[in-house]
C-alpha positions in Angstrom: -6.1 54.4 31.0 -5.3 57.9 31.6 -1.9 59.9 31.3 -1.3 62.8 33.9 1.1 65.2 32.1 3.3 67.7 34.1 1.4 70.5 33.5 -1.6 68.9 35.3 -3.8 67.8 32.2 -5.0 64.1 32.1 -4.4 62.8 28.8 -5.4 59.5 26.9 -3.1 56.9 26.2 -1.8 56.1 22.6 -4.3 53.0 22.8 -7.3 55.4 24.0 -7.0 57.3 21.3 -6.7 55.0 18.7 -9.4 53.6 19.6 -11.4 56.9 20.0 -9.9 57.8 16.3 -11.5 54.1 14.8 -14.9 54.9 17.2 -14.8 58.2 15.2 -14.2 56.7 12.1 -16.7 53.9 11.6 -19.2 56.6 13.4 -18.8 59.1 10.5 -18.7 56.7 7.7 -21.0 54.2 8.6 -23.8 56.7 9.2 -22.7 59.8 6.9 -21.3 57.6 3.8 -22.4 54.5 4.4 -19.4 52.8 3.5 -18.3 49.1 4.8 -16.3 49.7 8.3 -13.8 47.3 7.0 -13.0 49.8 4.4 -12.4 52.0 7.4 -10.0 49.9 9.6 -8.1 48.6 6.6 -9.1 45.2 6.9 -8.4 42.3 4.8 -10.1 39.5 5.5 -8.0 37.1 3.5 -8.9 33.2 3.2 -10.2 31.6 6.3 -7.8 28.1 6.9 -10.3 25.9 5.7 -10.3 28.0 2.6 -6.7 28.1 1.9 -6.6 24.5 2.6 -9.0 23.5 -0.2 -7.6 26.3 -2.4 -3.9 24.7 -2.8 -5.4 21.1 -2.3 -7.5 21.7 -5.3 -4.0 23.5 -7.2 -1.8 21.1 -6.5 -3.6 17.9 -7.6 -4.7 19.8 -10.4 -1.2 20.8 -11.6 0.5 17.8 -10.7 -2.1 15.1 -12.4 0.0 13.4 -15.1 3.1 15.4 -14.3 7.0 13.7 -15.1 6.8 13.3 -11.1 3.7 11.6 -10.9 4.6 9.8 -13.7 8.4 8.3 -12.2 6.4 7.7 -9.2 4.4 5.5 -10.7 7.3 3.6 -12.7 9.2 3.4 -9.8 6.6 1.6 -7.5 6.2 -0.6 -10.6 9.8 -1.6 -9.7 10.8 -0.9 -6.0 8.7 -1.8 -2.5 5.5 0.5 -3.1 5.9 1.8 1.0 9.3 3.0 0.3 8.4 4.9 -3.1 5.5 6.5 -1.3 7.8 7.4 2.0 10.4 8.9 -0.8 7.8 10.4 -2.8 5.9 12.0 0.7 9.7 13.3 1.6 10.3 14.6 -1.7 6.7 16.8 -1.3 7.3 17.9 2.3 10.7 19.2 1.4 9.3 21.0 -1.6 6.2 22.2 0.1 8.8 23.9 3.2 11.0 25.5 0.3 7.7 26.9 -1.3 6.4 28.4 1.7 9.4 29.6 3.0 9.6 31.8 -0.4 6.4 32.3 -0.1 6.8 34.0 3.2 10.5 35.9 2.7 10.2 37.1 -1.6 7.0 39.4 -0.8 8.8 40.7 2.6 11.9 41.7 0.4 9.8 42.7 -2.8 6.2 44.2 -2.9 3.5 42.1 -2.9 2.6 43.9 -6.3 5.3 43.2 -8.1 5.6 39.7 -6.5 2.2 39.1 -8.1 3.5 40.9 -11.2 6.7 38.5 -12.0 4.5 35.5 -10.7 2.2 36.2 -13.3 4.7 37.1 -16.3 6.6 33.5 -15.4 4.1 30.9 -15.3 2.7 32.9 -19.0 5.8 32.3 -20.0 6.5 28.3 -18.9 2.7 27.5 -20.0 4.3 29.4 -23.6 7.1 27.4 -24.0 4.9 24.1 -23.1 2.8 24.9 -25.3 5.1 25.2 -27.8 7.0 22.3 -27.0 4.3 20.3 -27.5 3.0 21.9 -30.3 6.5 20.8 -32.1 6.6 17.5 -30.8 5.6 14.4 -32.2 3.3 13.1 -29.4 3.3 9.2 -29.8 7.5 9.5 -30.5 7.9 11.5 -27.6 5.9 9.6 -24.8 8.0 6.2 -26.3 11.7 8.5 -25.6 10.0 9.5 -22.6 9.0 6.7 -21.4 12.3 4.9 -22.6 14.5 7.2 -20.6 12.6 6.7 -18.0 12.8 3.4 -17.1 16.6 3.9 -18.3 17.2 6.0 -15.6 15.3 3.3 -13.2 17.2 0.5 -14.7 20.3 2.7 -13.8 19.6 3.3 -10.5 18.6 -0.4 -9.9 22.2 -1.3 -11.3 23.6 1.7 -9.2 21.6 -0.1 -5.7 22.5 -3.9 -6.7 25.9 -2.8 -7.1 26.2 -1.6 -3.6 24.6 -4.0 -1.9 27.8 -6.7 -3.3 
């Protein structure tokens, strides 16, 4: 599409010529520098869906395997209807997964991505630090016992807590 100024000259539109500019672009580079045209156009191809998919699959099961959640979920079915543990547990993960994502989204928009990746970094090195020094002061056999133990205290609390309302 062409723009007919006052003075009589046709002009490009702002869209003709930004595509003449990339035409240009990836014609110089690509045949004088041989360098990639998505180097030119500033593309980032980023994961694919699929990708991404497997990527925080893979994270997720691989960070939450044996974790205090997994863990209560397992006590809990041990003690409750195993279809209402899973639906709680499921809700529990959808509502976590939406608050994730929705930081996910919002903290890089209000703080450069560098930096973003810069405190992400600095804080998980510094919670896999103090859990590993947690554990490196702990007793292990002593500590799954309390752990355990206050566990099924809280469980045997809430079963009290639920009993108790039902009367």
């Amino acid at each position: 599409m062409q723009v007919l100024q006052k003075s009589g000259v046709i002009l490009d539109s702002p869209e003709e010529q930004k595509k003449k500019v990339v035409v240009e672009r990836i014609k110089n580079n690509v045949i004088g520098d041989k360098i990639d045209p998505k180097a030119v156009l500033n593309l980032d191809p980023g994961l694919g869906v699929l990708d991404a998919f497997f990527a925080s699959l893979s994270m997720i099961l691989v960070s939450e395997i044996g974790d205090e959640t997994f863990i209560i979920a397992a006590l809990m079915a041990m003690h409750h209807p195993k279809s209402i543990v899973l639906s709680g547990a499921l809700s529990a993960l959808f509502v976590m997964t939406i608050l994730s994502i929705g930081l996910g989204r919002i903290v890089p928009n209000l703080i450069s991505r560098k930096h973003t990746n810069s405190v992400a970094t600095v804080l998980y090195a510094f919670f896999g630090l103090c859990l590993l020094y947690i554990a490196w002061r702990s007793d292990s056999k002593a500590s799954q016992k309390k752990e355990i133990e206050q566990v099924e205290e809280k469980l045997e609390s809430g079963q009290v807590k639920t009993a108790a309302r039902r009367n």
